[in-house]
Biopython code that builds the backbone (N, CA, C, O; Angstrom):
import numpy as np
from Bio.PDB.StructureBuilder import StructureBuilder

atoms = [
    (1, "UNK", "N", (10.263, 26.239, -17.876)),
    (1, "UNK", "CA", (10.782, 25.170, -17.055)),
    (1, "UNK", "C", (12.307, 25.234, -17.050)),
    (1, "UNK", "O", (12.893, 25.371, -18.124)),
    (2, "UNK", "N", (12.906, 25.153, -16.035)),
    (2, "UNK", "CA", (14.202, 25.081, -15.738)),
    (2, "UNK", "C", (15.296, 23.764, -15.195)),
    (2, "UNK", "O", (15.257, 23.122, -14.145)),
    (3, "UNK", "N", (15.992, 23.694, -16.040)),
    (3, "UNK", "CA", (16.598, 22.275, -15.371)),
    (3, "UNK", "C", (17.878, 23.053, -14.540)),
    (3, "UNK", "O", (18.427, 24.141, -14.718)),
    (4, "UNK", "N", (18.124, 21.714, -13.323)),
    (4, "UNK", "CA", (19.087, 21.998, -12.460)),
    (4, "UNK", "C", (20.189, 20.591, -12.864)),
    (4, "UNK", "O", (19.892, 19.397, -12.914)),
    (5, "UNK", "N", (21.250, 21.121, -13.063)),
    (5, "UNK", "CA", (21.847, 19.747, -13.393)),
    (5, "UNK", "C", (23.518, 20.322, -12.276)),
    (5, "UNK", "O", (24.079, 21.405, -12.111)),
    (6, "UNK", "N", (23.786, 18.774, -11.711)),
    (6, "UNK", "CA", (24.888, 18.300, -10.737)),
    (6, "UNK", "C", (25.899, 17.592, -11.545)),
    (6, "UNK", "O", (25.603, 17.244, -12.688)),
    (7, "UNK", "N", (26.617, 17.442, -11.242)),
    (7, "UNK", "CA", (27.767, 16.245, -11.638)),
    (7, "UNK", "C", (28.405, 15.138, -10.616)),
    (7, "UNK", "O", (29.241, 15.556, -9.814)),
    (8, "UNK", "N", (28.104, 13.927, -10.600)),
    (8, "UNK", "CA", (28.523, 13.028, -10.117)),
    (8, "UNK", "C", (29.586, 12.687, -9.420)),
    (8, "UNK", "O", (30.377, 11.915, -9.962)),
    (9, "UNK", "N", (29.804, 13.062, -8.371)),
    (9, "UNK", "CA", (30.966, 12.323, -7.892)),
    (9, "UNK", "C", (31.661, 11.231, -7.843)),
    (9, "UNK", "O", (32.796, 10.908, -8.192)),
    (10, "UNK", "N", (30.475, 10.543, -7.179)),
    (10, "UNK", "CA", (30.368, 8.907, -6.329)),
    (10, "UNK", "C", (28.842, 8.404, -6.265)),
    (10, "UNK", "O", (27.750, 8.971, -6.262)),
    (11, "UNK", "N", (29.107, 7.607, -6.237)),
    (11, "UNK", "CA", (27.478, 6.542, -5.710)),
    (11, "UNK", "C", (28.102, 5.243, -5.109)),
    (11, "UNK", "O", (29.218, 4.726, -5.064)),
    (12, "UNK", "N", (26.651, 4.924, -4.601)),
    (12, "UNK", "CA", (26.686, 3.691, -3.942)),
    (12, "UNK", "C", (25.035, 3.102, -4.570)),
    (12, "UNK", "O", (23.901, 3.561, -4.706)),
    (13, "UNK", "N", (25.693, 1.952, -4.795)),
    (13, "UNK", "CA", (24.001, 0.677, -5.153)),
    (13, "UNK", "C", (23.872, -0.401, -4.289)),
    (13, "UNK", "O", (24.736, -1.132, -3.806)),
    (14, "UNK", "N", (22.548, -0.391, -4.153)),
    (14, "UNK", "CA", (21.926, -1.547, -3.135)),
    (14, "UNK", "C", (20.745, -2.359, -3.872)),
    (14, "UNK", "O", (19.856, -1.872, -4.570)),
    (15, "UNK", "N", (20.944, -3.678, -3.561)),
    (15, "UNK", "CA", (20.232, -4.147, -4.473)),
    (15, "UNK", "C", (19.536, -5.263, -2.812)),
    (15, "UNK", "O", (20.096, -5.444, -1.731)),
    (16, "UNK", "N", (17.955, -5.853, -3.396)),
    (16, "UNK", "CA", (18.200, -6.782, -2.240)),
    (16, "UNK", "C", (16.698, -6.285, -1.032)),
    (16, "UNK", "O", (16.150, -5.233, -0.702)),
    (17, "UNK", "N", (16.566, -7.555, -0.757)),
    (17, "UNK", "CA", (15.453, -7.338, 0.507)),
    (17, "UNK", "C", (13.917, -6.441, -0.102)),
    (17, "UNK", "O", (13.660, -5.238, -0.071)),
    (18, "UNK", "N", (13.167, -7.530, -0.592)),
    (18, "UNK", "CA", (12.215, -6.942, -1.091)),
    (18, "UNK", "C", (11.044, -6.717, -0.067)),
    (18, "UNK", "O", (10.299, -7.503, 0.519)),
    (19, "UNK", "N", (11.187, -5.044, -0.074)),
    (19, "UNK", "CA", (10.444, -4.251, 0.610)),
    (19, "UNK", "C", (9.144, -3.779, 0.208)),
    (19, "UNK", "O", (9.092, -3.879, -1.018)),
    (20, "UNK", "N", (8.078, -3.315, 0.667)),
    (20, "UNK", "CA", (6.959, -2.745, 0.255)),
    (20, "UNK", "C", (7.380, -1.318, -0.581)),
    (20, "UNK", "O", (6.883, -1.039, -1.672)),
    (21, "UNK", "N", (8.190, -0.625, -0.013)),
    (21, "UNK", "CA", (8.754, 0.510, -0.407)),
    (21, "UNK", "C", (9.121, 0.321, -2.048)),
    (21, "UNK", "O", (8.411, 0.642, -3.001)),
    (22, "UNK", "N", (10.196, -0.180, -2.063)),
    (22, "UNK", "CA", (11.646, -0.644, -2.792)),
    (22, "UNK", "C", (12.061, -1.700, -3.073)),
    (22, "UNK", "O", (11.942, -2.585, -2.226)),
    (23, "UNK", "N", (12.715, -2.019, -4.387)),
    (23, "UNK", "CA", (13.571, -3.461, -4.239)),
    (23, "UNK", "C", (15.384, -2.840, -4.265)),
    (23, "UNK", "O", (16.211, -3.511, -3.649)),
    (24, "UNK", "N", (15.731, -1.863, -4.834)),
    (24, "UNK", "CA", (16.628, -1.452, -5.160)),
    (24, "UNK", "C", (16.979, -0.249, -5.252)),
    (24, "UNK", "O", (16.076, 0.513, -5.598)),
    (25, "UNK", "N", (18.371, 0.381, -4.992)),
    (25, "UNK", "CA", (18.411, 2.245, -4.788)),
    (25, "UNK", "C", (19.600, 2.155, -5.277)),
    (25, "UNK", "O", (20.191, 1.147, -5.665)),
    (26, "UNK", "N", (20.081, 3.680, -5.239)),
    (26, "UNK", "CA", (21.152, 4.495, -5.954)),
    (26, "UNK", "C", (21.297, 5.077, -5.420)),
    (26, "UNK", "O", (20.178, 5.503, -5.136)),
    (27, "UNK", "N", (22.183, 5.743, -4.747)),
    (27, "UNK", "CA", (22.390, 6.846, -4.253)),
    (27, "UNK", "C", (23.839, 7.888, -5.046)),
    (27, "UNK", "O", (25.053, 7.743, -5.194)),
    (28, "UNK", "N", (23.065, 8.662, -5.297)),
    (28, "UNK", "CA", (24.704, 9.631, -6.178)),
    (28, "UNK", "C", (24.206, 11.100, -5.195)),
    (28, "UNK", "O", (23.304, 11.781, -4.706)),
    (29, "UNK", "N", (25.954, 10.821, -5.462)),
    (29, "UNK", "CA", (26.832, 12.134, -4.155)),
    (29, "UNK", "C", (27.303, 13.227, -5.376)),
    (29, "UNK", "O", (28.087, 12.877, -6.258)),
    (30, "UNK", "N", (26.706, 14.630, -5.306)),
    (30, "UNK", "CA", (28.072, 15.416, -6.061)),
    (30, "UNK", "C", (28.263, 16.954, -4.841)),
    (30, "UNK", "O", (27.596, 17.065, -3.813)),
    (31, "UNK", "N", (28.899, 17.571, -5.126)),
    (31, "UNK", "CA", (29.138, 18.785, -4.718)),
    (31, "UNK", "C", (27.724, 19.206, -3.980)),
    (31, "UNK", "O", (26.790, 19.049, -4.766)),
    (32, "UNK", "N", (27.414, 19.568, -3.029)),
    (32, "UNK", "CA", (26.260, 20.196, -2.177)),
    (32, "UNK", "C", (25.108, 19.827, -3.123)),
    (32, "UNK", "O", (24.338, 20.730, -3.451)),
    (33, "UNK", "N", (24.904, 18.487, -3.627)),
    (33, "UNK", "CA", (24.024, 17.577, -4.149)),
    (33, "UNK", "C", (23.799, 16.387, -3.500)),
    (33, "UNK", "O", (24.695, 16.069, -2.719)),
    (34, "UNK", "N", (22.947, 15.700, -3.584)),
    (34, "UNK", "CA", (22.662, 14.019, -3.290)),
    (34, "UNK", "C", (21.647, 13.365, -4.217)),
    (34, "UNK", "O", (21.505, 14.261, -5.048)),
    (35, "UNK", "N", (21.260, 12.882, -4.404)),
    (35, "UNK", "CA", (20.209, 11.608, -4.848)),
    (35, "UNK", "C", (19.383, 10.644, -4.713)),
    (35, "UNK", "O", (20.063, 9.637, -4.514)),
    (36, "UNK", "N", (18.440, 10.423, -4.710)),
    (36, "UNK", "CA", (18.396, 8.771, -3.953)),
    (36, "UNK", "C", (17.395, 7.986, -5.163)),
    (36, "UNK", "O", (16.243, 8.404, -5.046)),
    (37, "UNK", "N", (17.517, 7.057, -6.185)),
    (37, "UNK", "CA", (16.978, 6.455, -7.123)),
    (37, "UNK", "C", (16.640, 5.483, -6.519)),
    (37, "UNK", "O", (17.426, 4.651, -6.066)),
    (38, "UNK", "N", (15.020, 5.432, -6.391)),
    (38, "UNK", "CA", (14.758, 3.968, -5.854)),
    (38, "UNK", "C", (14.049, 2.979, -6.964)),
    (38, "UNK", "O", (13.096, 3.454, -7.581)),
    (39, "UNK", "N", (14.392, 1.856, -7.203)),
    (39, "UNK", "CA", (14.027, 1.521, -8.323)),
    (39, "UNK", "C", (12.700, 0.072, -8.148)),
    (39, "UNK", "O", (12.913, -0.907, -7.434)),
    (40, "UNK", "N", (11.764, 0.214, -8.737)),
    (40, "UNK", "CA", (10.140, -0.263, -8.043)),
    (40, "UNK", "C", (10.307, -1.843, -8.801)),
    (40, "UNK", "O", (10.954, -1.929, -9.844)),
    (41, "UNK", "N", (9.695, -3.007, -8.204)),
    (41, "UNK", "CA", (9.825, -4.342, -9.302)),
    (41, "UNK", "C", (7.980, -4.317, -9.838)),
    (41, "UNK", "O", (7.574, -4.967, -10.801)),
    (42, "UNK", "N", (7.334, -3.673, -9.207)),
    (42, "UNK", "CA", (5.972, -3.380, -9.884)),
    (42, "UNK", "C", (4.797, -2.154, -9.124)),
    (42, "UNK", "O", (5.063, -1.442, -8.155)),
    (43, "UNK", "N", (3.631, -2.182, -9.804)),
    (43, "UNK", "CA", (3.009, -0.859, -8.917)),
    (43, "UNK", "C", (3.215, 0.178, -9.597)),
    (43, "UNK", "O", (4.230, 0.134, -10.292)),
    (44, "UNK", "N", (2.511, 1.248, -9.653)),
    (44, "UNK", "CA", (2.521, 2.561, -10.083)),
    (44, "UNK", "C", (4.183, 3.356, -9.428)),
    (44, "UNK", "O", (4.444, 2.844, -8.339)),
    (45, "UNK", "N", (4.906, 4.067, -9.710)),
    (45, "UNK", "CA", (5.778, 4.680, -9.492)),
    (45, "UNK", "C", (4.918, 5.682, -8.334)),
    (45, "UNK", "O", (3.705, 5.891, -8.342)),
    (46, "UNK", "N", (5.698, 6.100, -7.577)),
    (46, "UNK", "CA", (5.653, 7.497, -6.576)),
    (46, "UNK", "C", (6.198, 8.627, -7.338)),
    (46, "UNK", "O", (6.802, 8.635, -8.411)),
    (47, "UNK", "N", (5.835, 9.630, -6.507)),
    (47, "UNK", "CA", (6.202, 10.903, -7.817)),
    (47, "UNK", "C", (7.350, 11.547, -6.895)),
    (47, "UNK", "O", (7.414, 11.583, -5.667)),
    (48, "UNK", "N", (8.187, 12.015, -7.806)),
    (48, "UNK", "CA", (9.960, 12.307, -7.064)),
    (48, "UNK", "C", (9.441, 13.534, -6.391)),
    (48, "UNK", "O", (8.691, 14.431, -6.776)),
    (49, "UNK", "N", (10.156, 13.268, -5.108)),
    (49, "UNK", "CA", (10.596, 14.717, -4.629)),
    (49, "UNK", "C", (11.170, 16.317, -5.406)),
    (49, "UNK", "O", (11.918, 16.672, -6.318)),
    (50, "UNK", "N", (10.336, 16.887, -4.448)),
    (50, "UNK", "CA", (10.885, 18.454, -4.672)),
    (50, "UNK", "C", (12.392, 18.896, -4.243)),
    (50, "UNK", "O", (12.677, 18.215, -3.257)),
    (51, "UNK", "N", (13.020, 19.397, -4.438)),
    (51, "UNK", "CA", (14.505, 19.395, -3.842)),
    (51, "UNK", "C", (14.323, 19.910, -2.412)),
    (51, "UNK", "O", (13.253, 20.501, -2.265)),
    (52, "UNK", "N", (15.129, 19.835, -1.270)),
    (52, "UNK", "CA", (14.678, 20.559, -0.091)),
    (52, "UNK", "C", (15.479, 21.683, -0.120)),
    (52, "UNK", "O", (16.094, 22.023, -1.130)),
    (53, "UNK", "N", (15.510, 22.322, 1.002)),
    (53, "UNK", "CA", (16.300, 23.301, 1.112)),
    (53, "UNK", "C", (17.601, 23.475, 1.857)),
    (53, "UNK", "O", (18.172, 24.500, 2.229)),
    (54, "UNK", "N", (17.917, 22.196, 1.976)),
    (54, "UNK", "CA", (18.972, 21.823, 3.043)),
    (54, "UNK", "C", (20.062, 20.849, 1.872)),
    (54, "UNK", "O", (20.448, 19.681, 1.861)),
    (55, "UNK", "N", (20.283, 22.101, 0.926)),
    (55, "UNK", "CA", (21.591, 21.342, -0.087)),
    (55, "UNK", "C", (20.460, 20.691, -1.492)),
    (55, "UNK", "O", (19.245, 20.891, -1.472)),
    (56, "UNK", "N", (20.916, 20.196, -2.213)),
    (56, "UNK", "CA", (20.154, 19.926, -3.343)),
    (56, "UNK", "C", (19.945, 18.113, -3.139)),
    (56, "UNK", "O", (20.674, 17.150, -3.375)),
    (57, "UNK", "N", (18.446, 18.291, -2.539)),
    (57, "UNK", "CA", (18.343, 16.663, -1.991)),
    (57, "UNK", "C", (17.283, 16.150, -3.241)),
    (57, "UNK", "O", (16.305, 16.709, -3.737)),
    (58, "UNK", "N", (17.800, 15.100, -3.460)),
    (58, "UNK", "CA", (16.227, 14.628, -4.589)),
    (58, "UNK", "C", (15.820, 13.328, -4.386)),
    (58, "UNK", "O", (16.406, 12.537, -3.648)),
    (59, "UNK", "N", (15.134, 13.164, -4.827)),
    (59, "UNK", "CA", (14.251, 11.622, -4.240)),
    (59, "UNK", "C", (13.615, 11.577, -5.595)),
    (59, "UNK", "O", (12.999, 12.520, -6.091)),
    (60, "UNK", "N", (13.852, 10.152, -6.279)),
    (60, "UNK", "CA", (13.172, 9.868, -7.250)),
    (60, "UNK", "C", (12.967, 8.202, -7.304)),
    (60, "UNK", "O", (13.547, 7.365, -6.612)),
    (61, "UNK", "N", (11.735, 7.941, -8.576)),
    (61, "UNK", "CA", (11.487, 6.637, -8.690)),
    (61, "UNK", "C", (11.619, 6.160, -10.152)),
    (61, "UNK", "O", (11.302, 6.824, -11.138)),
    (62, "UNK", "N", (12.178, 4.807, -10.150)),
    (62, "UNK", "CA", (12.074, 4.170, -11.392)),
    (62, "UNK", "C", (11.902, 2.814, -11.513)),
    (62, "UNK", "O", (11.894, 2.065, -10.537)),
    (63, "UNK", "N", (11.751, 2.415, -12.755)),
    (63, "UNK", "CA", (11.213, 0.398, -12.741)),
    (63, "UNK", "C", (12.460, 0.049, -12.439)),
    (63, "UNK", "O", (13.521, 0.642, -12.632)),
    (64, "UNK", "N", (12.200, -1.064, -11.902)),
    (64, "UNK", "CA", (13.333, -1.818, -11.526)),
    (64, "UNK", "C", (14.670, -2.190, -12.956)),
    (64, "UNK", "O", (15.897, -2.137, -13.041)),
    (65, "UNK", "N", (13.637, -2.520, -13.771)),
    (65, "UNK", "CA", (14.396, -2.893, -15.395)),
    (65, "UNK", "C", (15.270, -1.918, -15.495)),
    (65, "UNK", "O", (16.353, -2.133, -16.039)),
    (66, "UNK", "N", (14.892, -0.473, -14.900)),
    (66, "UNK", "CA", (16.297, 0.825, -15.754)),
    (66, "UNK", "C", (17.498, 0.686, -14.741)),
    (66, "UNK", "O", (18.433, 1.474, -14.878)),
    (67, "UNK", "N", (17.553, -0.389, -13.595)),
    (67, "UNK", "CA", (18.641, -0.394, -12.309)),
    (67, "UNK", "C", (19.970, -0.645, -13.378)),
    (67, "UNK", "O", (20.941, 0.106, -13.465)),
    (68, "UNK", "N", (19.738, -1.953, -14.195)),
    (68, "UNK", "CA", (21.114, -1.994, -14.705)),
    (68, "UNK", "C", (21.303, -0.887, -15.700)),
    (68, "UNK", "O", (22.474, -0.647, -15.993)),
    (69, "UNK", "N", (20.621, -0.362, -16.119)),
    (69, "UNK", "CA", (21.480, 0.796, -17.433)),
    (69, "UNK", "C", (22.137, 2.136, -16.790)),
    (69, "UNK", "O", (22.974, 2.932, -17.215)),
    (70, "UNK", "N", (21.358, 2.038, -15.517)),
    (70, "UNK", "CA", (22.202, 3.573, -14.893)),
    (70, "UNK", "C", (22.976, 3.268, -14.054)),
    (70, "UNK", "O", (23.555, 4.296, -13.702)),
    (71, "UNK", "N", (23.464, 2.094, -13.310)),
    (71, "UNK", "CA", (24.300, 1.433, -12.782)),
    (71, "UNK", "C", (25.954, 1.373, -13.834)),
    (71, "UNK", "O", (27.078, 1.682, -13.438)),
    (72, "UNK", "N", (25.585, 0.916, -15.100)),
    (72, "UNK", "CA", (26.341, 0.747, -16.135)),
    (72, "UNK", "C", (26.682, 2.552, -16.575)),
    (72, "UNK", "O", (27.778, 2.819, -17.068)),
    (73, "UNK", "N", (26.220, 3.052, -16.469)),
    (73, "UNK", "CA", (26.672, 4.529, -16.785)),
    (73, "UNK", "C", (27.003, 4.738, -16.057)),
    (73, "UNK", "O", (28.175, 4.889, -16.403)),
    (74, "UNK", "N", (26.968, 5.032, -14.554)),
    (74, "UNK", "CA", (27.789, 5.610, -13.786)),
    (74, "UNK", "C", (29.240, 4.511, -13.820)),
    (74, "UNK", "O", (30.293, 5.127, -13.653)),
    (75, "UNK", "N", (29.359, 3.278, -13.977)),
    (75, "UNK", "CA", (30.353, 2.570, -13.914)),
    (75, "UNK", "C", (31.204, 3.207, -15.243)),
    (75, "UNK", "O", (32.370, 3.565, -15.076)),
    (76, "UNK", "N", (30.745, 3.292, -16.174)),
    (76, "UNK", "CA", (31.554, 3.099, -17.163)),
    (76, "UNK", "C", (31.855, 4.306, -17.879)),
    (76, "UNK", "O", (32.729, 4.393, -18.741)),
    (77, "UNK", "N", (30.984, 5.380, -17.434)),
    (77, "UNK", "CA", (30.943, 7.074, -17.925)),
    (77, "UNK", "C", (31.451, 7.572, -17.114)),
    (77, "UNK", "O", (31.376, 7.351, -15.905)),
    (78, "UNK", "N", (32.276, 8.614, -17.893)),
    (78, "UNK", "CA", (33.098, 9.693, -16.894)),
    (78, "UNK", "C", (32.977, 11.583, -17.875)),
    (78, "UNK", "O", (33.506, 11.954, -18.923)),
    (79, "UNK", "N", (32.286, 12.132, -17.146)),
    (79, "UNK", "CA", (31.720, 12.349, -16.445)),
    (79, "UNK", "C", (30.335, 12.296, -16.429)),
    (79, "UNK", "O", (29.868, 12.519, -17.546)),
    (80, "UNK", "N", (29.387, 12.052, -15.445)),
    (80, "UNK", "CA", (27.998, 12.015, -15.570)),
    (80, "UNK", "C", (27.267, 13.072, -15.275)),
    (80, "UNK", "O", (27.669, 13.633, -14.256)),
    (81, "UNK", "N", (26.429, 13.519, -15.730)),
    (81, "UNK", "CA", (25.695, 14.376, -14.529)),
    (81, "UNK", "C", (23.874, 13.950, -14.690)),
    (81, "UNK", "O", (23.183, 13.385, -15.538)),
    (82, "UNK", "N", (23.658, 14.557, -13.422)),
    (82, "UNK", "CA", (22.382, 14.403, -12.827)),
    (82, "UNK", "C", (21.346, 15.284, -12.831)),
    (82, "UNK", "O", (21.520, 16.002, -11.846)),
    (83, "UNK", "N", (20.066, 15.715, -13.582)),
    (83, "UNK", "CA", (19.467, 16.466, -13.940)),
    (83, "UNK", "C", (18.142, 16.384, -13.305)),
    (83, "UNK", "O", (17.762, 15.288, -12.893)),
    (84, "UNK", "N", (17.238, 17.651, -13.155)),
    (84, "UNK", "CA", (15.730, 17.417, -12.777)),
    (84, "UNK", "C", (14.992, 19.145, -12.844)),
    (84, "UNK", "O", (15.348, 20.189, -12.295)),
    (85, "UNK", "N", (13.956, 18.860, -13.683)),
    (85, "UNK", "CA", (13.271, 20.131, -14.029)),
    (85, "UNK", "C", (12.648, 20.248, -12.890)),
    (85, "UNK", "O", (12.117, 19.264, -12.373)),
    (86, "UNK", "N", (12.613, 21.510, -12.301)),
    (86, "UNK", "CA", (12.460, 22.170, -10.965)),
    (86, "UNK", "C", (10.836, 22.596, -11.249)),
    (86, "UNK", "O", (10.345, 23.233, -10.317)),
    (87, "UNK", "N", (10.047, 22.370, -12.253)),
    (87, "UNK", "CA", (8.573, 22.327, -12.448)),
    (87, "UNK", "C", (8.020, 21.303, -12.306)),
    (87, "UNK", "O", (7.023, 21.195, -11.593)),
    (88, "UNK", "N", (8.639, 20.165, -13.066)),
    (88, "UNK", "CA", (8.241, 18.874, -12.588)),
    (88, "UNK", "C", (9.228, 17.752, -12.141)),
    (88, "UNK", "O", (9.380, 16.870, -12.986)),
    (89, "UNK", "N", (9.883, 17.618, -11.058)),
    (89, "UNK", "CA", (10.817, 16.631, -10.284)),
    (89, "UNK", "C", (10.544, 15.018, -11.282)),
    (89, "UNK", "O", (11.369, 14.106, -11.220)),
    (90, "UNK", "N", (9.447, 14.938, -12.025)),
    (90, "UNK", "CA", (9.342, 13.577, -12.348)),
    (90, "UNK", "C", (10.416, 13.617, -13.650)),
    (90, "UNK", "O", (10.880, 12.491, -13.828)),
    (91, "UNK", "N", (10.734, 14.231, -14.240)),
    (91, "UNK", "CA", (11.488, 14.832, -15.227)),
    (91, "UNK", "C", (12.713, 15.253, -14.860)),
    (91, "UNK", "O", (13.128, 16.318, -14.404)),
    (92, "UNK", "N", (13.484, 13.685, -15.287)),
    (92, "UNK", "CA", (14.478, 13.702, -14.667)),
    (92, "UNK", "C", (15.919, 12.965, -15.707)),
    (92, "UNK", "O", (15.676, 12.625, -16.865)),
    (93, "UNK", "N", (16.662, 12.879, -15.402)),
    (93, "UNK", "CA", (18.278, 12.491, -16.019)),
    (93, "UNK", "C", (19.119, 12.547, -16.069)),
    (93, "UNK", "O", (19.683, 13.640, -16.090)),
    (94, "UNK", "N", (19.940, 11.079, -16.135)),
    (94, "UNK", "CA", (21.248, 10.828, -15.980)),
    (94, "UNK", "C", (21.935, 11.089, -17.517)),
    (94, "UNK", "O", (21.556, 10.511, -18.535)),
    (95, "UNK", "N", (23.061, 12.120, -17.447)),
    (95, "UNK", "CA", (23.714, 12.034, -19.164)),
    (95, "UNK", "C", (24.886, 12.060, -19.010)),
    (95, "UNK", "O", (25.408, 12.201, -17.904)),
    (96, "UNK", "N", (25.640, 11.902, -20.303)),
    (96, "UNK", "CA", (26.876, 12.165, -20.072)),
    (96, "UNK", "C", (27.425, 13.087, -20.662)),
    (96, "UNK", "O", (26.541, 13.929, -20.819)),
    (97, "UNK", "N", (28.545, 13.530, -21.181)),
    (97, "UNK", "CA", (29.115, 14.762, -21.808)),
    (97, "UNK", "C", (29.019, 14.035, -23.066)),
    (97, "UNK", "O", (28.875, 12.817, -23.171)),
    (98, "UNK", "N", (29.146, 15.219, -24.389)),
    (98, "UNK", "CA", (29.224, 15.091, -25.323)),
    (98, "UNK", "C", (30.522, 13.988, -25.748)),
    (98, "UNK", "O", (31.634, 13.955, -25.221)),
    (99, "UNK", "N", (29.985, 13.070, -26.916)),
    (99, "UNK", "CA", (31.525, 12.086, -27.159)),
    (99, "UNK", "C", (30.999, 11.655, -28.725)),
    (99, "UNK", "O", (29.946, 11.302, -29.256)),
    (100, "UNK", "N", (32.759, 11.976, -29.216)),
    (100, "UNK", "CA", (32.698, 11.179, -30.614)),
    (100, "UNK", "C", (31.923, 10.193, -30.569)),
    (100, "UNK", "O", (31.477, 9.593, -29.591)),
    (101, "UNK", "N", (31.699, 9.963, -32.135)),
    (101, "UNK", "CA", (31.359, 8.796, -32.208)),
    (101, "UNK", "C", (32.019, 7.267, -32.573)),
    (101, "UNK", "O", (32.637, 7.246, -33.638)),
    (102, "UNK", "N", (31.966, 6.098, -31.883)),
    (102, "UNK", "CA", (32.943, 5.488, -32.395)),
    (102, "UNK", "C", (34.023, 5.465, -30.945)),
    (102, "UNK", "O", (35.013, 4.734, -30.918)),
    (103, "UNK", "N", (33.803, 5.997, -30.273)),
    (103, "UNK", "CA", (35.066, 6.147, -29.245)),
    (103, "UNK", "C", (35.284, 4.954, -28.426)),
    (103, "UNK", "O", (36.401, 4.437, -28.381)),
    (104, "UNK", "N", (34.277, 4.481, -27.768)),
    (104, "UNK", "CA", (34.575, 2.856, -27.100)),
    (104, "UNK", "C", (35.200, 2.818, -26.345)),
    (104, "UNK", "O", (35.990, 3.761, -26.289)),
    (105, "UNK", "N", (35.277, 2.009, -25.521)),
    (105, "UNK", "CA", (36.316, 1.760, -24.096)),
    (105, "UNK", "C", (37.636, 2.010, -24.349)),
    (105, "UNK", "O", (38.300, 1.948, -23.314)),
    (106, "UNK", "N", (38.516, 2.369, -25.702)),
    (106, "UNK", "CA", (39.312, 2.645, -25.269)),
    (106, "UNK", "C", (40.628, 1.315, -26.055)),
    (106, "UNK", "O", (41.706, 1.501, -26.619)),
    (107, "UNK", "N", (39.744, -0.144, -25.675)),
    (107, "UNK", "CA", (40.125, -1.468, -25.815)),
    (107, "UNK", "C", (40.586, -1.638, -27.640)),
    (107, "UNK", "O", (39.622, -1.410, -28.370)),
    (108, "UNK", "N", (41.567, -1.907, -28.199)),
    (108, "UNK", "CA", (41.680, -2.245, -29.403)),
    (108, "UNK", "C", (41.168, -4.170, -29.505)),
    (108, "UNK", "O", (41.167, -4.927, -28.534)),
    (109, "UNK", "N", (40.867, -4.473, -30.636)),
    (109, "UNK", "CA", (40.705, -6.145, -30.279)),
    (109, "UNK", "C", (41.783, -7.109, -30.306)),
    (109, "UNK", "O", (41.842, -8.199, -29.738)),
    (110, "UNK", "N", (42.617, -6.542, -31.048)),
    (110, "UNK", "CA", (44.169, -6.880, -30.874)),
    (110, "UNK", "C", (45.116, -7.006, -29.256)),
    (110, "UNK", "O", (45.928, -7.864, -28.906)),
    (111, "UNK", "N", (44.569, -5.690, -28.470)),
    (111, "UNK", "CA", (44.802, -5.756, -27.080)),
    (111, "UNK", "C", (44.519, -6.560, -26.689)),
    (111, "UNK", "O", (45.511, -7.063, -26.161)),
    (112, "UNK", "N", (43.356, -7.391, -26.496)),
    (112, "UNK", "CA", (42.905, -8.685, -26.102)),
    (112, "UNK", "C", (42.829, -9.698, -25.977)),
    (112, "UNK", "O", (42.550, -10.494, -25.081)),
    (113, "UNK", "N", (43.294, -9.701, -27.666)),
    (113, "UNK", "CA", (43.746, -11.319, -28.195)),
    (113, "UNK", "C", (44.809, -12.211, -27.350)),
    (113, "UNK", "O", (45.113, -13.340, -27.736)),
]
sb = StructureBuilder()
sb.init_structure("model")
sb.init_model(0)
sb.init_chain("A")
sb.init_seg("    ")
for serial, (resi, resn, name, xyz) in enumerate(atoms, 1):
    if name == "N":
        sb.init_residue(resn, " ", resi, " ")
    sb.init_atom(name, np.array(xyz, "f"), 0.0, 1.0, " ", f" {name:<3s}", serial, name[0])
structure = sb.get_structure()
């Protein structure tokens, strides 16, 4: 099994208008990549797309509950990337690069005070 992994550019989230389809999506943009995370509020999941052949297109599904944690990673991680085993499309992930531990936003608590 082989994974194909992208790196993140940009995205856009939509939340809203509960559809038979969908309640909520993702869409992440990278280099001759795209995405589309649609995220389900109940029901069996659909099984993700195969990539097409027109650029690296993917179509995947998840519970609605994982909208905020990958929303929050792409907000707050730099850099991300976007992964999917080309045997099974359901097998899939958002990661980030390797990081100390301990590293944190950055924020001292003193800064704040």
């Amino acid at each position: 099994m082989a994974w194909k992994w992208y790196e993140i550019t940009s995205y856009k989230a939509s939340i809203g208008g509960d559809t038979d389809d969908y309640y909520a999506s993702v869409q992440l943009f990278g280099e001759q990549f795209y995405a589309l995370l649609t995220f389900h509020k109940e029901g069996p999941l659909p099984e993700a797309s195969a990539p097409t052949t027109y650029g690296q297109r993917f179509y995947g599904h998840m519970d609605y509950q994982q909208m905020q944690g990958v929303v929050d990673l792409l907000r707050n991680e730099k850099p991300v990337r976007f992964g999917w085993n080309d045997k099974n499309p359901n097998l899939f992930h958002l990661m980030t690069r390797e990081e100390p531990v301990g590293e944190g936003d950055g924020l001292l608590a003193v800064d704040i005070a």
